[in-house]
N, C-alpha and C positions, 0 to 999 in steps of 0.2 A: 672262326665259325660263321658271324656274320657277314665276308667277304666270301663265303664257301654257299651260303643263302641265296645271295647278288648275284651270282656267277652261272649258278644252277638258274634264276626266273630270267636273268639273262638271256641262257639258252633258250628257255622254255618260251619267250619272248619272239627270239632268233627263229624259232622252229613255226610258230604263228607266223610269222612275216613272212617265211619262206613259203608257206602252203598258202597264206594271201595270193602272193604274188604269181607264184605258180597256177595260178585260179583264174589271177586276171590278165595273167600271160596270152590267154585263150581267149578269145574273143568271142561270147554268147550273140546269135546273129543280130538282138536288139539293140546291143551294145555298139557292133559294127557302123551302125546308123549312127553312133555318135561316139566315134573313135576317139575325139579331142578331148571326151569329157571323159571315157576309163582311162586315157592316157594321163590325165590330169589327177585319177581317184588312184593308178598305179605306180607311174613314174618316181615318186620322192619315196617314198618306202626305203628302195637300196639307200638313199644317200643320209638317213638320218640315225642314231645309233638307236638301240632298241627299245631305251626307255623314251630317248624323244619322239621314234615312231608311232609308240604306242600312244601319245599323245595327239600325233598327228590321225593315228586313225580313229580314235574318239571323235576329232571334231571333224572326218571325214566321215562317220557314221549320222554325228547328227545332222549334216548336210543331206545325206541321202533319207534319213529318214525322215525329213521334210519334204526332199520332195517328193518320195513315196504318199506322202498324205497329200501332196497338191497334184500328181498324175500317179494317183492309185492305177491306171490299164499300162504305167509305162515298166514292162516287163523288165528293163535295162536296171533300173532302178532298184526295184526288188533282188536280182542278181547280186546286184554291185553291194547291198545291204547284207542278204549274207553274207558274200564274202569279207567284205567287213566286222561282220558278229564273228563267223567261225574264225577269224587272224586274232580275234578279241575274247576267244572262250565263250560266248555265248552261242553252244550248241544247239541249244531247244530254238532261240531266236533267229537264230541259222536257218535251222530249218525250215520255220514256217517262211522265212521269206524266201529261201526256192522255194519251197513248194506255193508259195503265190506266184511266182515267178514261172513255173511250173506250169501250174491253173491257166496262164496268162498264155502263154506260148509253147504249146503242147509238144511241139516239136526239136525243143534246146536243149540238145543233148548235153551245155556245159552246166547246165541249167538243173540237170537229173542228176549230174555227177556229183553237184554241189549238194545237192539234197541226199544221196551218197554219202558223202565223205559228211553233214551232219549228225544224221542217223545214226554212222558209226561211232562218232567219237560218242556217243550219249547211248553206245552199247545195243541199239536198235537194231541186228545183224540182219536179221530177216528183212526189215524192211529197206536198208541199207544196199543186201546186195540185189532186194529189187530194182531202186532205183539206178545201182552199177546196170544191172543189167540191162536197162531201159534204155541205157545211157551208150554203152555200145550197139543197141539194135540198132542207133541212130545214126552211131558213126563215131563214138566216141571212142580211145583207144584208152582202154580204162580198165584193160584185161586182170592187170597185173592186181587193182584194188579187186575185183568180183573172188576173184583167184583166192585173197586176202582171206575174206570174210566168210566165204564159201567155207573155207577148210577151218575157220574157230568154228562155223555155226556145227562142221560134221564132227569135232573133237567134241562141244559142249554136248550133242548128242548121244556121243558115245560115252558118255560120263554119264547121262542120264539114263539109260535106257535100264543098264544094272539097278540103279535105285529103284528106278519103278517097278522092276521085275521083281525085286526083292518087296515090296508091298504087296503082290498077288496072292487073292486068299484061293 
């Protein structure tokens, strides 16, 4: 049973690291400007197992969230911080740092996606497939997430509409 525990946060562990990496596969254009440092916040992820990554990206989280407080305008940074939080379950944390991220560099589209795929996991659909959608007017190929969320936001609706209809005096 508790081998059946391990195996399951394992994955669930596995499935972070993977949408981490997938995140910072992509290259946000601030980030570009300093290749050697996402390559250094990306790189070791695949080679450590999943409880030791998650440790790694702890103390890659609290790396960048310093230097977020010493270059609060470096958009690169705040990126690199959500994706950090979202590989780490902290969705809401996720979020606000795209969306500084965001604030910062109006035009990132990896940057909108991230703030996306926040949104979503923390059930935000509406605002979610905004930012999906922001995020491909930019250029991002991100169809398949908008697609996603679009069609829960039209199911939930269609579950709602009956109830409400049924409240009309």
């Amino acid at each position: 049973m508790e081998a059946e525990a391990d195996l399951q946060e394992s994955d669930e562990d596995d499935q972070k690291l993977h949408l981490f990496v997938e995140v910072t596969s992509t290259c946000c254009p601030s980030a570009k400007r300093d290749e050697q440092e996402l390559e250094a916040a990306a790189e070791p992820i695949g080679a450590f197992t999943a409880r030791g990554s998650k440790v790694e990206l702890q103390e890659k989280l609290r790396i960048y969230e310093e230097r977020a407080k010493q270059q609060p305008q470096d958009a690169g940074a705040h990126w690199s911080l959500g994706g950090l939080r979202l590989a780490l379950g902290n969705f809401a944390g996720a979020e606000g740092a795209y969306a500084e991220a965001v604030r910062l560099e109006p035009g990132d589209e990896f940057a909108r996606f991230g703030l996306g795929q926040a949104r979503e996991k923390q059930g935000k659909l509406a605002a979610a497939a905004e930012a999906y959608a922001a995020a491909q007017h930019l250029g991002y190929d991100g169809g398949e997430a908008l697609n996603r969320v679009s069609k829960e936001l039209e199911r939930k609706a269609a579950v709602a509409i009956p109830c409400i209809e049924g409240y009309r005096v």
